[in-house]
C-alpha positions in Angstrom: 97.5 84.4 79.8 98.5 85.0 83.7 95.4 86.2 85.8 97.2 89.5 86.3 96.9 89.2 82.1 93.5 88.9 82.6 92.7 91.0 85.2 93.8 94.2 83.3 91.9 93.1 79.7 88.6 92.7 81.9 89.6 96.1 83.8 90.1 98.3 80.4 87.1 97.0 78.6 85.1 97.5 82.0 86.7 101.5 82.0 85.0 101.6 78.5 81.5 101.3 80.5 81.1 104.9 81.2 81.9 106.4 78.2 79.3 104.4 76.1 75.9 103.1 75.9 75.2 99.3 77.0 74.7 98.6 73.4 77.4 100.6 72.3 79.8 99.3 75.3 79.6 95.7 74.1 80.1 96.4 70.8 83.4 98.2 71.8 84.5 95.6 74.4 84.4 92.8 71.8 86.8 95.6 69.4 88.9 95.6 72.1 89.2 91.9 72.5 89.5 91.4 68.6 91.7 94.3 68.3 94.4 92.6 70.6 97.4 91.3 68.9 100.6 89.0 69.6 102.9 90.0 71.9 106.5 89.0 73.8 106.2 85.7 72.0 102.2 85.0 73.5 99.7 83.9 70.7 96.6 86.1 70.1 94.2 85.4 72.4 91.7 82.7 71.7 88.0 82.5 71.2 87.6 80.6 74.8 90.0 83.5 76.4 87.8 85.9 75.1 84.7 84.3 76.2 86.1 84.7 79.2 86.9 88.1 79.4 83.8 89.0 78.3 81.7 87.3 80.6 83.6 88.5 83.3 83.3 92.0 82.4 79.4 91.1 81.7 79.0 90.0 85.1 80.4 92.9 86.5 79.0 95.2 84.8 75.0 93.0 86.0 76.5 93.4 89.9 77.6 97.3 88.9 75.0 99.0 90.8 74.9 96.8 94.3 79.0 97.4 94.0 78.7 100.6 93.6 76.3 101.0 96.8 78.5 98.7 98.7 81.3 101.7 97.3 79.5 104.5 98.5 79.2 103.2 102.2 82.4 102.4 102.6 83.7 105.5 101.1 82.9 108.1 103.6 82.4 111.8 101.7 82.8 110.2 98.3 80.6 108.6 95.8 81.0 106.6 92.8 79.8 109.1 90.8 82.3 112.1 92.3 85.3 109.7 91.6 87.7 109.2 88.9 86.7 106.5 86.4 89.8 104.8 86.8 89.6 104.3 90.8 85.8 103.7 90.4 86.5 100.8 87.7 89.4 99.3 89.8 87.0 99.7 93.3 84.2 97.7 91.1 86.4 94.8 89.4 88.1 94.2 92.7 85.0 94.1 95.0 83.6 92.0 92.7 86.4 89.1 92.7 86.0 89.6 96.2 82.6 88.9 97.2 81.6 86.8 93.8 85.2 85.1 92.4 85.9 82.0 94.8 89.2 81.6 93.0 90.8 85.1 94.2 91.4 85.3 97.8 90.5 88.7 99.2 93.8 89.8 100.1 95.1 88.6 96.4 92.2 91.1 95.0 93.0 93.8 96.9 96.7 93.9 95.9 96.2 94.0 92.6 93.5 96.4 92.6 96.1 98.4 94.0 98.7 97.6 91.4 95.8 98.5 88.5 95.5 101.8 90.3 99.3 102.5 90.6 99.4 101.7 86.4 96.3 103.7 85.9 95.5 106.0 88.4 96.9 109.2 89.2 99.2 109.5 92.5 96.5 108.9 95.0 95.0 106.6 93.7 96.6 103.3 95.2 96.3 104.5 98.6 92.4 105.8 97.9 91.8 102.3 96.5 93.3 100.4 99.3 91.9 102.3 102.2 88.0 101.9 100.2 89.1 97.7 99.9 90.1 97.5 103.5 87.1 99.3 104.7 84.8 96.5 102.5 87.0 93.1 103.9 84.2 91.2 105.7 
């Protein structure tokens, strides 16, 4: 599975978050990764991959509230909780491979926080999600 792969499995079980309870939400993310099937030749994902996944989105999800204030600052007139799930879900996934995710560069993050946004989001959403990730570069 490519990181983009990845990136966009952690992303939908993470959108997930504010529809359901904590309890509830893990119980759905772990439907999600079982529910995932075969595709374009690629094998099912494997129990590893999905421990992977999962503790991604569960780390996430523990930095969720310091992400979301780091959001809010940055994010002049807006706050997390006055912005579309989708572009509030992108903002947190990609802030957090920024700051926390030695791996992804900060430029790499911010790209394709912008490319979830442009699948996702509604029109404005790539340039809303870029301006809020430049804002947060260090």
């Amino acid at each position: 599975m490519t990181r983009r792969e990845s990136r966009e499995h952690v992303f939908k079980m993470l959108f997930r978050r504010d529809f359901f309870l904590e309890e509830e939400w893990k119980e759905q993310a772990e439907r999600y990764l079982d529910s995932l099937k075969p595709h374009d030749g690629q094998p099912a994902l494997g129990d590893e991959e999905k421990k992977t996944l999962m503790d991604k989105a569960l780390a996430v999800c523990e930095k969720a509230a310091e992400l979301d204030d780091r959001i809010d600052a940055a994010a002049e007139g807006w706050k997390t909780k006055r912005m579309g799930k989708v572009d509030v879900t992108v903002l947190r996934l990609a802030l957090y491979e920024m700051e926390y995710d030695d791996d992804i560069p900060t430029k790499v993050a911010i790209n394709e926080a912008v490319e979830l946004a442009r699948k996702f989001g509604g029109d404005e959403s790539p340039g809303f999600v870029n301006g809020i990730l430049a804002r947060l570069v260090d």
